[in-house]
C-alpha positions in Angstrom: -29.9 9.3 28.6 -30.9 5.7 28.4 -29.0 2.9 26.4 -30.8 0.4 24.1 -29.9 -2.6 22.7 -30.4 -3.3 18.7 -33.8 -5.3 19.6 -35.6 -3.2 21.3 -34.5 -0.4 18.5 -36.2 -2.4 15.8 -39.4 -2.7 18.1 -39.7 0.5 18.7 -39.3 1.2 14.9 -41.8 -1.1 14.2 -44.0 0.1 16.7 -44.8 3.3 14.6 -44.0 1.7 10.5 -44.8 -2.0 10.9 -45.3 -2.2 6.9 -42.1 -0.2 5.8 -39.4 -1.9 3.9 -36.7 -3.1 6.4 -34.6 -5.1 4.0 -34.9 -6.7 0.9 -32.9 -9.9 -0.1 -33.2 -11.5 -3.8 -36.8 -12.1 -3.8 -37.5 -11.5 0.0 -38.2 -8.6 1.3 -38.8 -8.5 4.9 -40.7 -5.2 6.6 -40.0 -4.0 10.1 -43.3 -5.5 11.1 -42.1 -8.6 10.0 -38.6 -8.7 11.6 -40.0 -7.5 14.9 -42.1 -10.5 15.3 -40.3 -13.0 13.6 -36.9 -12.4 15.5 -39.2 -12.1 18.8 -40.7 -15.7 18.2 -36.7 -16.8 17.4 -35.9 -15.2 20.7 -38.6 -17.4 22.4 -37.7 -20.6 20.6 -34.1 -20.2 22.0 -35.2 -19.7 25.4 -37.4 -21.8 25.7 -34.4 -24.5 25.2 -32.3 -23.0 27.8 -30.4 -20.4 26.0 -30.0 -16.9 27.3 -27.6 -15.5 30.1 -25.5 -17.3 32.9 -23.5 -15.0 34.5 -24.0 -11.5 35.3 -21.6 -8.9 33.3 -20.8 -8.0 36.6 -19.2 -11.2 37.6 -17.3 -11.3 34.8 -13.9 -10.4 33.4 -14.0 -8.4 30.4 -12.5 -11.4 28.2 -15.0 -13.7 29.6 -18.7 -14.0 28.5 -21.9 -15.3 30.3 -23.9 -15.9 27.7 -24.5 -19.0 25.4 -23.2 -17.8 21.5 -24.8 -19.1 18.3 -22.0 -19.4 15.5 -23.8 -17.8 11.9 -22.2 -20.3 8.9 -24.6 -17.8 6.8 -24.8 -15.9 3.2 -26.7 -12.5 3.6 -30.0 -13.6 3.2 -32.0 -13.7 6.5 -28.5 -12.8 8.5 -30.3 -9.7 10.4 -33.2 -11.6 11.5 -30.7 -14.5 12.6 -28.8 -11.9 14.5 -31.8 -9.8 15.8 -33.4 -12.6 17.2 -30.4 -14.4 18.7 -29.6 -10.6 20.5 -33.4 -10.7 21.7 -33.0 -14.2 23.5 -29.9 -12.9 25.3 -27.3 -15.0 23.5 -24.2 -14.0 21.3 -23.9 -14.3 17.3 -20.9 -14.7 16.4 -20.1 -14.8 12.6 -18.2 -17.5 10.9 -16.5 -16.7 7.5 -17.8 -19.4 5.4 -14.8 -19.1 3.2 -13.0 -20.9 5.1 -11.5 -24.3 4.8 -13.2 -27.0 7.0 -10.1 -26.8 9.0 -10.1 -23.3 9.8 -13.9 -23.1 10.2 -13.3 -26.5 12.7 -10.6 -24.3 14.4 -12.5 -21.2 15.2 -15.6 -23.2 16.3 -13.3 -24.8 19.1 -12.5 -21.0 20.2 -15.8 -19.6 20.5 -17.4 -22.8 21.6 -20.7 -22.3 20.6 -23.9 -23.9 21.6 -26.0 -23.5 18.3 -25.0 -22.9 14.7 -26.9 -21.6 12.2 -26.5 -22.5 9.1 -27.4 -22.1 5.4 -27.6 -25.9 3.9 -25.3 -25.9 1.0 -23.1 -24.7 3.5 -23.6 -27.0 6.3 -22.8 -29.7 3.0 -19.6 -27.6 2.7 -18.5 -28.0 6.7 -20.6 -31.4 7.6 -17.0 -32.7 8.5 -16.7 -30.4 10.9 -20.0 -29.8 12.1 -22.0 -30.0 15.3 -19.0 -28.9 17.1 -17.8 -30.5 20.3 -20.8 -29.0 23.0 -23.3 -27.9 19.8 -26.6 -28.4 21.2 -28.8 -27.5 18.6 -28.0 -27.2 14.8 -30.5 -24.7 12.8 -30.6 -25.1 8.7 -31.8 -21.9 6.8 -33.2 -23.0 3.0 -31.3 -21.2 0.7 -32.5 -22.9 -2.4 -30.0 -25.1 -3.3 -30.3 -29.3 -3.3 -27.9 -29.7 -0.5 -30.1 -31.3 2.6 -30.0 -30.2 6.2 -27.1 -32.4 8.2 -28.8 -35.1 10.4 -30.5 -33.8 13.7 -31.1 -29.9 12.8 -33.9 -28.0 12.8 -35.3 -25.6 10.5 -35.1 -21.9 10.7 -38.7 -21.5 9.7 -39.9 -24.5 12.4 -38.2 -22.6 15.0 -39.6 -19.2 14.2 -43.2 -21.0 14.3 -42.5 -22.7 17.3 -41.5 -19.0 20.0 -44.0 -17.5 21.5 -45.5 -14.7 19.1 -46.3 -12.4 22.2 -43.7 -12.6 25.1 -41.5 -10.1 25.0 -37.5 -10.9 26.6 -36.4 -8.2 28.3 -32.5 -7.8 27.2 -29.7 -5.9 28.5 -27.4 -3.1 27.6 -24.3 -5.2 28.5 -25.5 -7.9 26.4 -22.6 -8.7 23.7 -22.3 -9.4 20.7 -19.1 -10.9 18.6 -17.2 -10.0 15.7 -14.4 -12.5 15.1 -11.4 -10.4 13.2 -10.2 -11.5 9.9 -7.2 -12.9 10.7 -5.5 -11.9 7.9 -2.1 -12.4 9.6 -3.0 -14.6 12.7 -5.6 -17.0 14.0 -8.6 -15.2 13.8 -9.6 -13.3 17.3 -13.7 -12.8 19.2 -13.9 -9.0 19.9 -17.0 -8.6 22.1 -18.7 -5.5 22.2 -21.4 -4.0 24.5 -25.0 -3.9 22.6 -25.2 -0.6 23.5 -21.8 0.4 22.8 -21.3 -1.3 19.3 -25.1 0.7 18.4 -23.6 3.7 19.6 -19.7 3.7 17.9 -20.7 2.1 14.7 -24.9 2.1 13.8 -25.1 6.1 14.2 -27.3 5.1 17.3 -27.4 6.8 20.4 -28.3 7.0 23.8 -32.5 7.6 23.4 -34.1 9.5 25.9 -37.4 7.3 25.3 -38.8 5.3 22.2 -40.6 8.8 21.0 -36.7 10.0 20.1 -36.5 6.9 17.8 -40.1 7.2 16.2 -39.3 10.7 15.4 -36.5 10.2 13.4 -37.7 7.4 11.2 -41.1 8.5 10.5 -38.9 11.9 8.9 -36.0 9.5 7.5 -37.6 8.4 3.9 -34.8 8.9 2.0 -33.3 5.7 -0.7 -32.6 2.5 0.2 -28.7 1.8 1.1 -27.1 -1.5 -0.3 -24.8 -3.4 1.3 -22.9 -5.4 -1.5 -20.1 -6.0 1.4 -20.9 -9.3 3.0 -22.9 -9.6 6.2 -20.4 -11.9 7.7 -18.1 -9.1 8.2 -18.5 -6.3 11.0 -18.2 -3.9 8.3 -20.8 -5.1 5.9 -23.6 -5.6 9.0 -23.0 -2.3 10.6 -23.9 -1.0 7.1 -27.2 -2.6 7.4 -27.8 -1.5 10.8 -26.5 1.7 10.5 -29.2 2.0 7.8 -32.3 -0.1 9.2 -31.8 1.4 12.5 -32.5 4.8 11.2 -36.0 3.5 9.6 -34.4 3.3 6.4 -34.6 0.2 3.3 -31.6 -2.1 3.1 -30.8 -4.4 0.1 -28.6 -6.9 0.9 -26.3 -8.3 -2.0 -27.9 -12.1 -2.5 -24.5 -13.5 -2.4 -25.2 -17.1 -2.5 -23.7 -17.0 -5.9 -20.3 -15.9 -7.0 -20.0 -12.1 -7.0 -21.2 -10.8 -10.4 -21.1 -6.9 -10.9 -23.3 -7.2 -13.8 -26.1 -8.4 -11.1 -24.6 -5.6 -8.6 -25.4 -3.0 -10.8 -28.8 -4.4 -12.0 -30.0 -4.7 -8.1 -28.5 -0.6 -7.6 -30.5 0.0 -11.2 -33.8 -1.6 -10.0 -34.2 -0.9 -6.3 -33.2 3.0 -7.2 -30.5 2.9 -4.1 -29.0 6.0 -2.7 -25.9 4.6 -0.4 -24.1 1.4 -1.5 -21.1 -0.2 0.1 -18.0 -2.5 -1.1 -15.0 -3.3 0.0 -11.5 -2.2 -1.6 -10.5 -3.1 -5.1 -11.6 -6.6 -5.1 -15.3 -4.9 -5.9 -14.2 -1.9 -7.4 -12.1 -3.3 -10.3 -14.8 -5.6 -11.3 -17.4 -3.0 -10.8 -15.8 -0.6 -12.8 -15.2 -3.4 -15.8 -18.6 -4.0 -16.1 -20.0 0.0 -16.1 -17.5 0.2 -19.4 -19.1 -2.6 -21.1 -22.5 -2.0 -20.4 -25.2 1.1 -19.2 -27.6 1.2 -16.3 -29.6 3.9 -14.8 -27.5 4.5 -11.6 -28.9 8.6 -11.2 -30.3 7.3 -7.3 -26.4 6.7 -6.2 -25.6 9.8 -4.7 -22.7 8.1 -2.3 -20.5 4.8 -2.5 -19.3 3.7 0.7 -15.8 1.6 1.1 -14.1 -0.1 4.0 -12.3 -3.1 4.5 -9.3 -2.9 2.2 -7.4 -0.6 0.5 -9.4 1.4 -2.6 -6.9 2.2 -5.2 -7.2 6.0 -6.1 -7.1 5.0 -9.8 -10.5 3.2 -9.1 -12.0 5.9 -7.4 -11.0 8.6 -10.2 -12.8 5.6 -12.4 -15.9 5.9 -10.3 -16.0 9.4 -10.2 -15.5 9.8 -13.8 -18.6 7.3 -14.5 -20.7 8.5 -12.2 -20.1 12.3 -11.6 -22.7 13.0 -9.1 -20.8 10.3 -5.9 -19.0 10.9 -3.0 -16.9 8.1 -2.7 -16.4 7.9 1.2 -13.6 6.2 2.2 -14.4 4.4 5.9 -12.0 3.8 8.6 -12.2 1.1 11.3 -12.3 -2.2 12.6 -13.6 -4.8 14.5 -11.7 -3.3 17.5 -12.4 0.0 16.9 -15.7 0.4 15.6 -16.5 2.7 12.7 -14.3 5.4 13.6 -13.2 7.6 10.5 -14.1 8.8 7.3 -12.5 10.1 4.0 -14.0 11.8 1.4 -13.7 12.3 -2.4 -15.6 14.4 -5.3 -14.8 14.7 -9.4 -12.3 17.7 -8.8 -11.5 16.9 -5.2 -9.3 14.3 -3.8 -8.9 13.8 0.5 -6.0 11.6 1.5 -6.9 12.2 5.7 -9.4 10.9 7.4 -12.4 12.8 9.7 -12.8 11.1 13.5 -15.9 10.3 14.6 -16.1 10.8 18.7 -13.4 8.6 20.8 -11.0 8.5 17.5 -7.2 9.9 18.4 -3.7 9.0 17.9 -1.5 8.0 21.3 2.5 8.5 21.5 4.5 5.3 20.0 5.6 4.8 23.4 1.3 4.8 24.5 2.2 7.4 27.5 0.0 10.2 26.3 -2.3 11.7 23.7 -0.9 13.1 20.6 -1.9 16.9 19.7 -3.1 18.1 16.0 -0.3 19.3 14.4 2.5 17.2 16.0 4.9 15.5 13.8 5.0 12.3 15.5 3.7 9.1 14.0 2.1 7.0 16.8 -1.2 4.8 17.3 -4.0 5.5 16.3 -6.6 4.8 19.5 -10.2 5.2 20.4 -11.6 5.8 23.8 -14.9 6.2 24.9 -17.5 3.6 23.8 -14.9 0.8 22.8 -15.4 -3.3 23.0 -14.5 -5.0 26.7 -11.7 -7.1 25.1 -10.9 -10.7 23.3 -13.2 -13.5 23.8 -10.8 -16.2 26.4 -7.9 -13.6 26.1 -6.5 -12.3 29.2 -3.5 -11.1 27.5 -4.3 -10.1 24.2 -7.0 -8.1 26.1 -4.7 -6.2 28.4 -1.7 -5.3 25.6 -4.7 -4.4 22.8 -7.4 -1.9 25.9 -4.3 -0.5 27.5 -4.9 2.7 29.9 -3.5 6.1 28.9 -3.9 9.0 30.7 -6.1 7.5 33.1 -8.8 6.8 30.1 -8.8 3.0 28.8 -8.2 3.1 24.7 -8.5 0.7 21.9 -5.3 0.1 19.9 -6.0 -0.4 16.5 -2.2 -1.4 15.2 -2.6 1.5 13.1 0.5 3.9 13.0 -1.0 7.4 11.7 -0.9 11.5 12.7 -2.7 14.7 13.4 -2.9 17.0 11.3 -3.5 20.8 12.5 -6.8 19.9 11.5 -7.3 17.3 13.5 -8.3 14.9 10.8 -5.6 11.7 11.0 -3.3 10.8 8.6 -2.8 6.6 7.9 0.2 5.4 7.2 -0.1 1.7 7.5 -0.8 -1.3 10.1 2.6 -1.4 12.6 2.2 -5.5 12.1 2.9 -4.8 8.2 5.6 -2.5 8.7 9.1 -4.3 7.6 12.1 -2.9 9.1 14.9 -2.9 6.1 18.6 -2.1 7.4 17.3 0.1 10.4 14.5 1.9 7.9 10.9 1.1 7.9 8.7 0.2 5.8 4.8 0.7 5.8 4.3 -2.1 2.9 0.3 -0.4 2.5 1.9 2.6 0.7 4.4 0.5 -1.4 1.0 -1.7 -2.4 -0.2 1.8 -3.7 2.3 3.1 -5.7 2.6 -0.5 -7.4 -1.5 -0.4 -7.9 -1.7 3.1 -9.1 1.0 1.6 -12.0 -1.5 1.6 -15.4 -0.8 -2.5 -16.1 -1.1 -3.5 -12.6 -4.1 -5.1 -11.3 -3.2 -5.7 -7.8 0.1 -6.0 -5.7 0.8 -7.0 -2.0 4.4 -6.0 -0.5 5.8 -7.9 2.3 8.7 -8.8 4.4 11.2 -11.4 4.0 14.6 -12.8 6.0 18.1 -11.0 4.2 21.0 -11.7 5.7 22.1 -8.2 4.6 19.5 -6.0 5.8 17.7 -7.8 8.2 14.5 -8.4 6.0 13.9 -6.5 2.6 10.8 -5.6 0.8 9.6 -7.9 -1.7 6.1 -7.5 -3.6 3.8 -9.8 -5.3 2.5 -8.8 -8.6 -0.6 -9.6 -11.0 0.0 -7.9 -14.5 -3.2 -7.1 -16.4 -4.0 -9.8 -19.3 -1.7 -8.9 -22.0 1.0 -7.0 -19.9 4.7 -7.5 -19.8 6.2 -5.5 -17.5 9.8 -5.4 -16.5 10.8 -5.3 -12.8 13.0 -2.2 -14.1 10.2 -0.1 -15.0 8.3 -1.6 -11.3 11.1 -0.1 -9.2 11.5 3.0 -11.8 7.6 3.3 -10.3 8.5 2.9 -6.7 11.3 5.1 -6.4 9.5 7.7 -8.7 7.4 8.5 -5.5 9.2 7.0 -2.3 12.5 6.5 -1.1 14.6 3.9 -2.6 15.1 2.3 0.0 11.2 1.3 0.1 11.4 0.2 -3.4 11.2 -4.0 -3.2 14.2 -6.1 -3.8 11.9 -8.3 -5.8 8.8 -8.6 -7.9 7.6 -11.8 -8.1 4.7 -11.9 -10.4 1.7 -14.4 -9.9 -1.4 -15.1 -11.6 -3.2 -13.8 -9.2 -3.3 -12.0 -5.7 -4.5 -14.3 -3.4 -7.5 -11.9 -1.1 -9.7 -13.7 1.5 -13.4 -13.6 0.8 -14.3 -10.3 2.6 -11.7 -8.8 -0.3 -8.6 -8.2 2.5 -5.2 -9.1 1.2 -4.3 -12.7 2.1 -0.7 -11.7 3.9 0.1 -15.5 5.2 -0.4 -16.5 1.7 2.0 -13.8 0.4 4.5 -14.1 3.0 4.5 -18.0 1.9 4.7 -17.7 -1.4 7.7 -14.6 -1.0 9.3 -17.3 1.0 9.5 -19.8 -1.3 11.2 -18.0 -4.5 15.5 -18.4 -4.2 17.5 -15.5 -4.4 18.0 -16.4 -8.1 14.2 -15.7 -9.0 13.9 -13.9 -11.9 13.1 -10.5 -12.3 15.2 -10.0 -8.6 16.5 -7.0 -8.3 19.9 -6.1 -7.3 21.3 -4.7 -3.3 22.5 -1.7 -5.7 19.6 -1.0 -7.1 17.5 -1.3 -4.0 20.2 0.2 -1.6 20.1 3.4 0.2 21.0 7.3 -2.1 
């Protein structure tokens, strides 16, 4: 069986349907004829400057990388072909979440020391502080419309597409990477770097193709709906949606987020382009979502399946979804950047699934990470995925060998997850082991605190975390954001909490803001909430008392 990497997959598709709808973007839509030849001429404008390979993955360590990497400052539109034809000339994309302050963007661009940054031009007026970068040798500004200029010295996306070589074709590698930098929703964030090959395989619903003929079969048969990807491209999640799709010969609409997220225009482009799959991430798009389908009506009878990943999906919002639009199957995704897309949950009207199905690799290791865990054992340990997994951290030896330990003789991915088997097999999530507060000896997965307090009917969103106590070590406090109009006493929030959990998981506090802070790809903002939990005295109102909170 022969491995491919994402390039030649979209030549091969547009070998055999040149004029078919690859994606579509706003105005632009872009057919696989047309991706094939523009990313090939990007390719060639790259390498033609020097960019491409230095060192063989075999002279490498698996934190290290050969290759020159382009750093994507990018909305959605054009991001494929961007990354495409940077993976054609042999180099690594590496996104860059553009909602970032200047300082953090600065920061993470001294990590992944890139050579070239892409960049659309209201947000290279955004960064210009910060940008080139200390060893940026080429700066490439993508028109998005807006007034801003391109910074001093760049080149245009369009130039440099006119400028490669419409005919030669690179040959690329297998073990070429490509990066996802992780969220860093409770550190700096981290460069995972992934096999071409391996990241098509584990999370594009590729495989290993006997020949091109395997590929041209499938998507000359595979004319279903387009699939939407409202999740942002700048986040693994959101572009393996649009590979996963476009890789499998079908349409993609990308959400044209260059403007605030508006559901009223979500639902319009679902309406319009008659989509089948659409993706979001967590209730930072569902609640809004759901707000706008009960003020106004569209024709969504396409939508047979909404995809979400990311962050947590309150099951209040998916009843909502399910009640609106009775023909879905909301499928919950599990995964990472780490891990790959590695799980799935699923729900119906009438049917509700609170485990998740493993795709190939996906397990659950021992807490002490000495063995595999069997379906059916009680234990809660980590959950793990071996098989086609990423080589480690980008420029970390250390974080590489604690995350890709060896078990059983087979090298894993840990995820930081604590979960179980079920009999079944399928693995029950309890809650990321870095969000787990240990209260007087007991711990606490904060994740299924957050969705009790969610589930509560004048709640619109809640984040639990840690803080010092000199009496129990730390204790459980939770940020709150009422619903306008809502006055809701901390008595009837911990009636809530201990209604479904044990007391001693119920917070010591709410502290009610105007609203939960959530970083732009809609994952909770922990360093903010661990800030602001820090700052409140012991005298904050609505603090609730060691009795109340204590142990039955």
């Amino acid at each position: 069986m022969g491995e491919w990497t994402i390039g030649d997959v979209v030549d091969a598709i547009a070998d055999v349907i040149p004029d078919r709808t690859m994606t579509v973007c706003g105005e632009r839509t872009t057919t696989y004829g047309d991706m094939a030849q523009r990313t090939r001429q990007f390719a060639n404008f790259l390498a033609a400057k020097g960019f491409g390979v230095h060192r063989g993955r075999d002279e490498l360590d698996n934190w290290e990388c050969g290759q020159d990497r382009i750093a994507l400052i990018m909305h959605n539109d054009r991001y494929p072909e961007v990354v495409v034809g940077a993976l054609k000339a042999r180099t690594v994309p590496v996104n860059v979440n553009h909602h970032y302050t200047p300082r953090e963007v600065a920061d993470l661009l001294a990590y992944v020391k890139p050579r070239a940054v892409v960049y659309h031009r209201a947000l290279g007026a955004k960064f210009a502080d910060v940008l080139p970068p200390a060893g940026c040798d080429l700066m490439i500004a993508v028109d998005d419309g807006s007034d801003a200029v391109a910074l001093p010295g760049s080149v245009s996306l369009d130039a440099a597409v006119a400028m490669g070589d419409p005919e030669n074709r690179i040959v690329a590698s297998p073990d070429d990477l490509i990066m996802y930098c992780t969220g860093g929703t409770t550190g700096r964030p981290k460069g995972v770097l992934w096999r071409q090959s391996d990241t098509y395989v584990s999370s594009m619903v590729g495989a290993d193709h006997e020949s091109a003929t395997e590929i041209h079969d499938k998507v000359i048969r595979n004319e279903g709906p387009p699939w939407f990807a409202v999740s942002p491209l700048m986040h693994a999640a959101g572009l393996w949606t649009v590979f996963s799709g476009a890789l499998a010969g079908l349409p993609v609409v990308l959400y044209d987020d260059r403007a605030k997220f508006d559901p009223r225009s979500v639902w319009q482009t679902a309406e319009r382009e008659k989509v089948g799959l659409m993706t979001m991430v967590g209730d930072a798009y569902a609640s809004p979502l759901i707000d706008e389908l009960n003020r106004n009506n569209y024709d969504l009878s396409s939508i047979y399946a909404i995809g979400t990943g990311g962050a947590a999906t309150n099951p209040k919002h998916v009843s909502a979804l399910l009640e609106k639009l009775p023909q879905l199957t909301i499928i919950d995704g599990y995964g990472s950047s780490e891990t790959g897309n590695m799980g799935f949950g699923h729900n119906q009207r009438g049917s509700h699934r609170e485990t998740f199905d493993l795709r190939e690799g996906g397990t659950v290791v021992s807490e002490d990470m000495t063995r595999f865990v069997e379906p059916g054992e009680p234990e809660v340990g980590w959950v793990v995925r071996k098989g086609r997994i990423p080589l480690g951290y980008f420029d970390g030896p250390d974080a590489t060998r604690k995350t890709f330990p060896v078990v059983e003789g087979q090298r894993v991915v840990v995820s930081g997850d604590r979960a179980s088997l079920e009999s079944d097999g399928t693995l029950r999530l309890y809650g990321r082991d870095s969000l787990v507060v240990n209260t007087g000896g007991e711990k606490v997965f904060v994740e299924e605190v957050e969705a009790v307090l969610r589930a509560h009917p004048g709640v619109a969103d809640a984040l639990v975390v840690g803080r010092d106590s000199d009496r129990w070590g730390q204790e459980v406090v939770a940020l709150v954001q009422m619903h306008p109009g809502e006055n809701i006493t901390p008595d009837s929030l911990h009636a809530a909490c201990t209604a479904e959990l044990a007391r001693f998981k119920a917070p010591k506090e709410f502290i009610v803001v105007e609203k939960v802070r959530r970083l732009g790809n809609g994952k909770a903002d922990y360093r903010w909430a661990k800030t602001e939990a820090g700052r409140r005295s012991d005298t904050a109102a609505g603090r609730q008392s060691d009795t109340a909170g204590s142990r039955p």
